[in-house]
N, C-alpha and C positions, 0 to 999 in steps of 0.2 A: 407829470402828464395832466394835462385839465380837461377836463369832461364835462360841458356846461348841462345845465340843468334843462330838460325840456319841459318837465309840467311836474307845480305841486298839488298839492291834497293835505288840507289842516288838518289832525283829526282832534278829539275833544280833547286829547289826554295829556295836550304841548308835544306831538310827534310831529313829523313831517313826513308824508310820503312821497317820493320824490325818482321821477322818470329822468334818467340822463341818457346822452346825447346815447348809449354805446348800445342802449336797451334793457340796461339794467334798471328793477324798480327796487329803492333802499330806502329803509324809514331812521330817521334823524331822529333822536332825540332832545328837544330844546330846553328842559327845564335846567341843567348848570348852567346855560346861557340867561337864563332869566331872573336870575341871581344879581347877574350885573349891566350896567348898563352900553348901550342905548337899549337892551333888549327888555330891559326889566318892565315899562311901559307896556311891554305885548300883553302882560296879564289881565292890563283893564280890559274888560268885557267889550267883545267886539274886536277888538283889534288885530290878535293870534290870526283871526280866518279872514282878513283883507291882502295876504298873502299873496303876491305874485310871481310872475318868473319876468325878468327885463334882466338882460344883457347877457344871459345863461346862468342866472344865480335868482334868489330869492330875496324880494324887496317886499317892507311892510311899508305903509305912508312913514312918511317924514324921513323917506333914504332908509332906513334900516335897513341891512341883508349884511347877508353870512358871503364870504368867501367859496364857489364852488366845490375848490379843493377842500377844505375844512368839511362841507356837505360828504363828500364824497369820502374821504379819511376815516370820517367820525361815524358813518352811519354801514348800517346793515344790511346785509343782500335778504332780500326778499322775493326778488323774483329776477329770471335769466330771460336772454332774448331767446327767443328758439323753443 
């Protein structure tokens, strides 16, 4: 099932907080991702919190983003709709 992504939130620490479509808020953890590439770049200063949401998933410049479903698989409920 895909559940795109409504809206993120960088925080300082390489998480993601992250609003999906169903009302669920889960926070991602990105640091094994940034071990390897294309992601590994997000570490330079600045870049991690240019974080957007386009097409229901999260894009950093230069096309970077994660898969939804991976967003959603990998990460932790944090907050319920309701």
């Amino acid at each position: 099932m895909l559940i795109n992504v409504k809206t993120v939130y960088p925080c300082p620490d390489f998480h993601l907080e992250l609003e999906f479509e169903n009302g669920e808020w889960r926070r991602f953890d990105m640091r094994p991702l940034l071990q390897m590439k294309p992601w590994s770049c997000l570490t330079l200063p600045g870049r991690f919190d240019r974080v957007r949401v386009d097409y229901g998933t999260v894009v950093w410049p230069g096309e970077i983003d994660i898969a939804p479903e991976t967003l959603y698989d990998d990460s932790v409920l944090i907050q319920c709709a309701g």
